[in-house]
Each structure stands twice: as structure tokens, then as C-alpha cells.
C-alpha positions in Angstrom: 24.6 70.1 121.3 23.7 66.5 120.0 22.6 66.2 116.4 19.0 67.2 116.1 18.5 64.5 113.6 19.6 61.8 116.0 16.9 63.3 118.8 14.2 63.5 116.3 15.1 60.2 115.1 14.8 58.8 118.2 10.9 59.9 118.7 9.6 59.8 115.2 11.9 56.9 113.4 13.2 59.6 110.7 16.4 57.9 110.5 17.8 54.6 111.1 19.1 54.3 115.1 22.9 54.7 115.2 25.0 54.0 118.3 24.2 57.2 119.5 20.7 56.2 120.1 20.2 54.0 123.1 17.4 52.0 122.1 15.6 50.2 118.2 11.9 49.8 119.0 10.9 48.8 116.0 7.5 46.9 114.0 7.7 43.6 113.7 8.2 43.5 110.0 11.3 45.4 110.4 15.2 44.4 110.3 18.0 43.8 112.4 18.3 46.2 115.6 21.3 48.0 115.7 23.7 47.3 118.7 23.5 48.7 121.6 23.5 49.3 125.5 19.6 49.0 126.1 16.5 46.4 126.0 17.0 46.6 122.0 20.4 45.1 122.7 22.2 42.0 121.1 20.0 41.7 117.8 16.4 41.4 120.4 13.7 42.7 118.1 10.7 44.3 120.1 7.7 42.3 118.1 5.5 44.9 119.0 4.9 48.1 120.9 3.4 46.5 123.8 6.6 44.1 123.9 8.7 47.4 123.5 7.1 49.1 126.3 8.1 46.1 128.5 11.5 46.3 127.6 11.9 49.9 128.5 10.0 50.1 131.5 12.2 47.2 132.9 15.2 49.0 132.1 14.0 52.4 133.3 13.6 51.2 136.9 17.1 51.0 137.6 17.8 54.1 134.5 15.1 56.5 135.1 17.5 59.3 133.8 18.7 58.1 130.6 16.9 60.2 128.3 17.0 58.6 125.3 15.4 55.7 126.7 12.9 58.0 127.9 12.5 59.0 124.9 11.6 55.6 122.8 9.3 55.2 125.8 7.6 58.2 124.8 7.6 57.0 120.9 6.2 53.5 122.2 3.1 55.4 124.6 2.4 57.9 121.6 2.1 55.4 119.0 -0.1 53.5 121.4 -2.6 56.0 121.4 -1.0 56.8 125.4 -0.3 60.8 125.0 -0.9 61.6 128.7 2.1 58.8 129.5 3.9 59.7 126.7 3.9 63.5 127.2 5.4 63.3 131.3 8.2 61.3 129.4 8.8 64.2 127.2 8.8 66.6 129.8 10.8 64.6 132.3 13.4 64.6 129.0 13.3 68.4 129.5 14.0 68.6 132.4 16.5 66.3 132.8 17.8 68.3 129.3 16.8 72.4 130.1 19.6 73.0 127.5 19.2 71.0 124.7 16.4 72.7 122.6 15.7 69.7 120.1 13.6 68.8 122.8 11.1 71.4 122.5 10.7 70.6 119.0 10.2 66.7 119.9 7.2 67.8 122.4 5.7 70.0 119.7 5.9 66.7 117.0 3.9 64.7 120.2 1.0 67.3 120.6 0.7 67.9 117.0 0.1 63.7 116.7 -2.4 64.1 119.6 -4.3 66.7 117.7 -3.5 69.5 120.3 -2.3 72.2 117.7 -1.8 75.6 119.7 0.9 73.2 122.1 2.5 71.9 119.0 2.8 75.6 117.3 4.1 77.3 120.2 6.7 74.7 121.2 7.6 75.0 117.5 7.6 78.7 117.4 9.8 78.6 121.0 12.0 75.9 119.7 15.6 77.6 119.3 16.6 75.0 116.5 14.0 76.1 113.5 16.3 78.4 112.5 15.7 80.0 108.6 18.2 78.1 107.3 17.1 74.8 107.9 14.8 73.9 104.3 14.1 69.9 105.6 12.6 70.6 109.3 10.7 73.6 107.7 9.2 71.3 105.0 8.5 68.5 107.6 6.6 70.8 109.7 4.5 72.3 107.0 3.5 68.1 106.1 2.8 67.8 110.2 0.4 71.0 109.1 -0.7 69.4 106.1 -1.7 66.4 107.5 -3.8 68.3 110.7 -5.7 70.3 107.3 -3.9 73.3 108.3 -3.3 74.5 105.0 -2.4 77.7 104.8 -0.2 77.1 108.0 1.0 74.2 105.8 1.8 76.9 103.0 3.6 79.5 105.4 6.3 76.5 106.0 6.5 74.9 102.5 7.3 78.2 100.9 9.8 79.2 103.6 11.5 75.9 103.0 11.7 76.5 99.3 13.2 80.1 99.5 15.9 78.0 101.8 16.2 75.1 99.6 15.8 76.9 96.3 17.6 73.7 94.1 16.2 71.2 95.7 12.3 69.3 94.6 11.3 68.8 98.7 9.8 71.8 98.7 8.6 71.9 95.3 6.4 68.5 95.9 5.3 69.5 99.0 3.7 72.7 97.2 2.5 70.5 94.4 1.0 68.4 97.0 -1.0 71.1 99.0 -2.5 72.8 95.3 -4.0 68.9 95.4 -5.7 68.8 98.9 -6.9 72.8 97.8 -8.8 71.2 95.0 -6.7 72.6 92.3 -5.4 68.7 90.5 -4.6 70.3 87.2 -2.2 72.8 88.7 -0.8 70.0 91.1 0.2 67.5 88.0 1.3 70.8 85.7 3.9 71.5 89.0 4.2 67.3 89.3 5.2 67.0 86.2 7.9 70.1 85.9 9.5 68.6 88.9 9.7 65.3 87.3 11.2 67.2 84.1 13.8 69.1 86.2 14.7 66.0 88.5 14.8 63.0 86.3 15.6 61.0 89.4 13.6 62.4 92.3 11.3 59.1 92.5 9.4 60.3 94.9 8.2 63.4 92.5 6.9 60.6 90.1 4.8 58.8 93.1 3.1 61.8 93.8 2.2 62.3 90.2 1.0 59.1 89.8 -1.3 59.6 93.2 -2.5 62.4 92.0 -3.2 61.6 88.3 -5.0 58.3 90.1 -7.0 60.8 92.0 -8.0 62.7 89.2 -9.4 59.2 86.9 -6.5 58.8 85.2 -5.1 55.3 86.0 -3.7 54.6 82.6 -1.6 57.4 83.1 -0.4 56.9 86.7 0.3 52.9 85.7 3.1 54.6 83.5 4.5 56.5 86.5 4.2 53.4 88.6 5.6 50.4 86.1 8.5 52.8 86.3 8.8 53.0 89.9 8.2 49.1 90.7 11.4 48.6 88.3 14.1 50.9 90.2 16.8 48.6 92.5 18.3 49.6 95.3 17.8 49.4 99.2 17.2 53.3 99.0 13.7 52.9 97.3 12.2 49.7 98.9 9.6 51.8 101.0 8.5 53.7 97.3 8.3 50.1 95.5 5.9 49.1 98.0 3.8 52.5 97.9 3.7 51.9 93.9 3.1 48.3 94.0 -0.1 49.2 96.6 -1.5 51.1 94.0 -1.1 49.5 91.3 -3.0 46.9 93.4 -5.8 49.0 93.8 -5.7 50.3 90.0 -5.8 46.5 89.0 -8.5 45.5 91.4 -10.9 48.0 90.4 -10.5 46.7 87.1 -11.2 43.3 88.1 -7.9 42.4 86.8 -7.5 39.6 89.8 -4.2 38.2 89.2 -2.1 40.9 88.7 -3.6 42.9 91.6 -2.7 39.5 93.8 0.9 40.0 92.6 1.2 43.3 93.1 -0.5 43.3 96.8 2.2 40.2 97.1 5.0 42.5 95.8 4.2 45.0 98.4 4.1 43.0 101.3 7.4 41.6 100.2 8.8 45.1 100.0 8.2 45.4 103.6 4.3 47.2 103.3 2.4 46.4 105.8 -0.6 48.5 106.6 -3.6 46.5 107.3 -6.1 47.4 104.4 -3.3 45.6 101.8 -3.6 42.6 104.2 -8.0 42.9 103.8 -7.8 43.4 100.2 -5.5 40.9 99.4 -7.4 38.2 101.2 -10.4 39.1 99.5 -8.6 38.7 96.5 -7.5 35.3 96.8 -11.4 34.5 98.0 -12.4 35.6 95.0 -10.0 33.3 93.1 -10.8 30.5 95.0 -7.8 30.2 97.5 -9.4 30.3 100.7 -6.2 28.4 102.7 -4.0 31.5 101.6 -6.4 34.4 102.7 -7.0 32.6 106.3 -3.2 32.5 106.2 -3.0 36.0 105.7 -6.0 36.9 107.9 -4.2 35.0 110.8 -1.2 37.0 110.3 -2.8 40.3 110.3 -4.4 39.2 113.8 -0.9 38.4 114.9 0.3 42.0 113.8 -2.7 44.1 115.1 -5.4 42.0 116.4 -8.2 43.5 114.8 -11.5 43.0 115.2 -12.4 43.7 111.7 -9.8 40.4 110.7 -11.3 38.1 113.1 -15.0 39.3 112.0 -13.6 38.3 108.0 -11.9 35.1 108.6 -15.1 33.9 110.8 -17.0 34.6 107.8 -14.6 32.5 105.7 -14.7 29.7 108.2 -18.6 30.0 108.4 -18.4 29.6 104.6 -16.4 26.5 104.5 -18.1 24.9 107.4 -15.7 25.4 109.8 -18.5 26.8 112.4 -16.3 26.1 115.8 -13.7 28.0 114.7 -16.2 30.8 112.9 -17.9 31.2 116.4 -14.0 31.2 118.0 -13.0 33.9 116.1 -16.3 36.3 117.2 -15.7 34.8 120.5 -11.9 36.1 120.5 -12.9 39.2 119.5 -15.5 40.0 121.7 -13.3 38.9 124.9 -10.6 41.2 123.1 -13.0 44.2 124.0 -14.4 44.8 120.1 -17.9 46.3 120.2 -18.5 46.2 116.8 -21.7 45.4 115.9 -21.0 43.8 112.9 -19.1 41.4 115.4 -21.6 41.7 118.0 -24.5 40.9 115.4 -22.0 37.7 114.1 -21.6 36.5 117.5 -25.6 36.4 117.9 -26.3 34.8 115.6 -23.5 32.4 115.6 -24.3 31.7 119.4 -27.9 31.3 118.8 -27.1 28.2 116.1 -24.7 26.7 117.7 -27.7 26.1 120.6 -26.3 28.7 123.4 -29.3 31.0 123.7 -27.6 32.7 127.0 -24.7 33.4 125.4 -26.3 35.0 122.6 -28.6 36.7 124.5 -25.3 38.4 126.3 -24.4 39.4 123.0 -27.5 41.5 121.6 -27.8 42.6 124.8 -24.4 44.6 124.4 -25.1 45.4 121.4 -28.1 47.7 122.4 -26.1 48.3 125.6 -23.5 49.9 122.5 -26.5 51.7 120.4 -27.0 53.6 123.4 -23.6 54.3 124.5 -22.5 55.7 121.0 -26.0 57.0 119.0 -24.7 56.7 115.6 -24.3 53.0 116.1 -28.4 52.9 115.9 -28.4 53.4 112.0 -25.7 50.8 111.0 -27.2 48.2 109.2 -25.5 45.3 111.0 -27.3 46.8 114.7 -30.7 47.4 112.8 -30.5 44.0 110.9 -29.7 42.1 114.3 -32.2 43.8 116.6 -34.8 43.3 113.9 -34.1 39.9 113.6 -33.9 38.8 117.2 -36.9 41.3 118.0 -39.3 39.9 115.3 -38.3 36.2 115.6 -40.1 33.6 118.0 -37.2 33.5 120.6 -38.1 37.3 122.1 -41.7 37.9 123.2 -43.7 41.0 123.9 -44.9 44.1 122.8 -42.1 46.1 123.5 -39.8 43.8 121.5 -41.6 43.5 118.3 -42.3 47.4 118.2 -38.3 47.4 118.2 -37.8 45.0 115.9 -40.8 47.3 113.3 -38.8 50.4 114.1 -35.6 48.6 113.4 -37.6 46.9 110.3 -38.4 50.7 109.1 -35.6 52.5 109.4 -34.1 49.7 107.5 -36.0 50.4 104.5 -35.7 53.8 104.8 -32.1 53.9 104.6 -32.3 50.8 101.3 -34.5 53.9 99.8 -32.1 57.0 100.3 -28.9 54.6 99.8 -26.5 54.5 96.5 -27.0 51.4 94.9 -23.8 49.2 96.1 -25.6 50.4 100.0 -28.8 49.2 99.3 -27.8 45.9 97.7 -25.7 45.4 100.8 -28.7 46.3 103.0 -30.9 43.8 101.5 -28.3 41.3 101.5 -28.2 42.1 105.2 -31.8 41.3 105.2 -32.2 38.2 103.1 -29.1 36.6 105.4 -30.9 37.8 108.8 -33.8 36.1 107.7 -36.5 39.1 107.3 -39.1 39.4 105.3 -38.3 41.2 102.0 -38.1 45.2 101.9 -40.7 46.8 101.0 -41.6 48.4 97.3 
């Protein structure tokens, strides 16, 4: 029977691809791709998933049975959101594998990811390779539990991993971890800090107590565990420098500490960190040190990793800022084309449209935004839809009854949202307001 960490790897990305594995579908801040007999051959790095996907449907026309590649197909369509696509590879794997029970397993890892629990636990309670004596799957299916909020399912694993693994801190921080999401934070850093005491050099033990102290209003404290972490050399802990870097980030940028939480942002994305809040909070870092050039640097990057509507919507407000209002309106205009319905976008574009003297085109644009209020309801109490539909319903350009009592409602609701809003909410709401134009809120 092949290596059940090989098949795993292959779907999930546990472990770095060997030869065994036929294909490296990997992010595009990753390394090297490892040799090999498929579309990841000869060093090509796959930029993206979509550019994966293209790869591996080009070589499964003419090898529709390899079942590997099947396999990083699956990976490619699950991470894409695709689990109907993704879930015929898995079973086509299975059959074209009825005696290799890894695969069970791997199906059970897909429907737990698309949120379809009772298929995940009985492929997992059918799959022949949890066996008792297998501590690490047992503990990574309790954090597949913990991460769905099945807690005490979560437990059930965790403590069967430890009674395997009875010398060993997995299981131990894993436990640690669950007393946290329970609510129980002085119980989670008493355990957090025994398994620090017990394994001096478990880094990951101290990363966990450093979240969880941070959680708690501690961040003196965690910046202890965390200085500590940023320090340690080695390949092996790249991926926990980045984590501690991030936080310390955030720890530094809540105290308005500016400088140091741009370095340590920086250090993370040099470590290879690349989830897209570090890229938003960076950038709004260096705006608020004045280096505008380096966040629509960044910015543009994070649109080349992900394309998000939430970067383009930030950098058009940077170029709006600076003057820049072609390539302000371009980004909106990108966006919108891209398929974002935003209405923080759609409200941009508007009014962006509107200045720049195209009254069609921004007409088009609050017209799908109330097309989008009624499509999803809980669009109608954002304050970007409300400010917009006040402001273009109460302004000269739209006429007629019917418009201004939207625009009033819009108006209203408004002001009763400023009224039952935290403070930070109802400054940003009257900031809304004062931009759009409106008359002030009332007393």
C-alpha cells in the first residue's frame, strides 16, 4: 500500500512533493517544483490555481487514469471553491483505486473543507487507515473538527491522540488550544506554559502561548514569546517566523508604534507570509507614514496574487487621493468588469463615473447596486449602499417622488444606525456622509 502520507500530501500539501508524487501545484510565492513526469515538470511553477488547473487538464486528456494527477486536480478545484468538480475526481481516484484505503480518508478531508460534516465523519469512521495507533492523523482530524467548531468531536480525537502519543506536545497543544476556543484562557496558558516547560524546543508550543496570551490583553507578555520565535534560524521554522512576525505586526500597530510594525509586516512577507490582510495592513501603514509609491506597489501585487476587489477598491482610493483620477476610476472599473458587487465598489464607481462627466455609466452602476440590495437584503443597511442611494436619490440628477422618499429612507436609517453604532462606526458613518455630500446627521 503506498505511504499514506505521500497520498495525503498530495491533496492537502502536508508534505513537500517527492518523486512519488506526480505533480507540485504550488502558490505563487512558493519554491522550486520538484522533478517530475507531469505539467509541474522541469522546474515550471504553476503561478496560480487557475494556471494549475490548466496544466492538469491538458495532461489528463491523454492520462485520464493517473490518479495522482487526479488527485492535484482535485486539490486545485477544492481550493478554488469547485467541490462538485473536485469531489467526481476523488471518486474517480476510488475507483480507479477500490484497494487503497488512504483514499477514503482523502474524500473525508474534501467534504469536511466543503462544510458537509456527516460525509467527512463517516468516510473517516470507514476509512481502514485510522487505526489506534496512529497519534498524528488522530490529532489532525480532531484540528479538521476544531476548525468546523466541533468541539467535543474535536476532543474525542485529541485525547485519543495523546493516549497514543503519550511523550510527545502535538496532542498536548492541541488540548491547550480547544480549553481556549471553550472560553477557558487561564487553563489554556497554565497547559501552554507546562508544555513550554517540558519541551524547551517545541516552538510551536510557544506560538500558541503567545496567541493566546495576545487573546487574553496581554501583549507585553506574548512580545516575549514572539522576540524569541522571530530569532530561531533554520529552514524548519520559516513558516513560525512569519506567523510571529504577523503578530507582532499587529501588537505594534495597535500601539501606533508605525515603524516597527512596517518591519515586522516586511519581515513576514519575506518569510514567505502571504495572506492578504498582512498585504492591506501593511499598505495602510506605509500611507500613514507617507510612502504612498510603496503601498500602490504592494496593493498592485496583492491584485496580481488574488485579484480582489477589496485591493482595487483601496488603491483607487489612494490614486483618488493623489490626483490620479484615470487610474482611480480604472481600478473601480477593473473591478466591476471582474464581477465585484461590492457596494463599497459599486458606490466608488458612481461617484467616480458621475465626476468624471459619464452620467450613463454611472447610472449603470447605482442601478446594480439596488439591483444587489435586493438580490442579497443585508446589503440594504451597509453604510456605503445607504450613503450612495441617499446621495444620488436626494441630489439634482434623479427627479421624482419616488426617488427622494428613497433617498429620506436611505437618509434615516442612516442616522439610526450613527445612533445605535460604537463610536469608531458612527464616526465612519458620518464620514461616509460628509464625503457623499449630505446634509449633516441629525442631533
Amino acid at each position: 500500500m503506498r505511504a499514506l502520507s505521500l497520498w495525503i500530501a498530495c491533496f492537502v500539501g502536508w508534505v513537500e512533493p517527492t518523486r512519488a508524487v506526480a505533480f507540485t501545484v504550488k502558490p505563487s510565492a512558493g519554491g522550486e517544483t520538484s522533478d517530475s513526469s507531469g505539467p509541474g515538470a522541469k522546474g515550471a511553477e504553476a503561478p496560480d490555481p487557475e494556471a494549475a488547473l490548466v496544466q492538469l487538464n491538458e495532461y489528463l486528456e491523454s492520462h485520464g487514469e493517473d490518479v495522482e494527477a487526479l488527485l492535484q486536480r482535485s486539490r486545485v478545484l477544492s481550493s478554488l471553491g469547485r467541490y462538485v468538480e473536485a469531489e467526481q475526481d476523488l471518486l474517480r481516484c476510488v475507483d480507479l483505486s477500490p484497494d487503497e484505503p488512504a483514499l477514503q480518508l482523502v474524500l473525508g478531508i474534501l467534504y469536511h473543507q466543503w462544510g458537509q460534516y456527516q460525509k467527512a465523519r463517516q468516510c473517516f469512521d470507514n476509512s481502514a487507515v485510522i487505526s489506534a495507533d496512529d497519534g498524528l492523523l488522530l490529532n489532525f482530524l480532531g484540528n479538521l473538527e476544531l476548525s468546523a467548531g466541533r468541539l467535543r468531536s474535536a476532543r474525542h480525537y485529541f485525547d485519543r491522540a495523546r493516549t497514543v502519543l503519550p511523550g510527545s506536545p502535538v496532542p498536548r497543544m492541541s488540548l491547550a488550544m480547544l480549553e481556549w476556543r471553550l472560553g477557558h484562557g487561564v487553563k489554556a496558558v497554565r497547559q501552554l506554559r507546562e508544555l513550554c516547560h517540558d519541551f524547551p524546543d517545541f516552538a510551536q508550543g510557544k506560538l500558541g502561548l503567545a496567541e493566546v496570551l495576545l487573546g487574553l490583553n496581554c501583549p507585553d507578555l506574548a512580545c516575549n514569546h514572539l522576540r524569541e520565535l522571530v530569532q530561531l534560524s533554520g529552514e524548519e521554522y520559516q513558516e513560525l517566523r512569519a506567523q510571529a512576525f504577523r503578530l507582532l505586526g499587529w501588537i505594534y500597530d495597535a500601539a501606533e508604534t508605525l515603524e516597527p510594525a512596517i518591519a515586522c509586516f516586511e519581515g513576514a512577507i519575506l518569510e514567505g507570509d502571504t495572506p492578504l490582510p498582512i498585504f492591506d495592513d501593511l499598505a495602510l501603514l506605509y500611507e500613514k507614514v507617507g510612502r504612498e509609491e510603496d503601498a500602490i506597489g504592494l496593493l498592485r501585487l496583492a491584485i496580481q496574487l488574488d485579484g480582489r476587489a477589496v485591493d482595487r477598491l483601496h488603491l483607487s482610493r489612494i490614486f483618488e487621493r493623489l490626483g490620479r483620477h484615470d487610474e482611480a476610476l480604472g481600478q473601480l472599473r477593473d473591478a466591476f468588469e471582474g464581477g465585484a458587487r461590492d457596494p463599497a465598489v459599486l458606490g466608488a464607481l458612481c461617484r467616480l463615473e458621475e465626476r468624471a462627466g459619464n452620467p450613463s455609466l454611472a447610472q449603470d452602476a447605482f442601478a446594480e447596486l439596488l439591483r444587489a440590495g435586493e438580490q442579497y437584503p443585508g446589503l440594504a443597511s451597509h453604510v456605503d449602499f445607504l450613503v450612495t442611494v441617499a446621495e444620488r436619490s436626494l441630489s439634482s440628477k434623479l427627479t421624482g417622488v419616488a426617488s427622494t422618499q428613497r433617498g429620506e429612507r436611505s437618509l434615516q436609517s442612516l442616522e439610526a444606525a450613527a445612533a445605535r453604532a460604537e463610536e469608531h462606526d458612527r464616526a465612519r458613518i458620518e464620514a461616509a456622509v460628509k464625503a457623499a455630500g449630505l446634509p449633516p446627521r441629525s442631533p
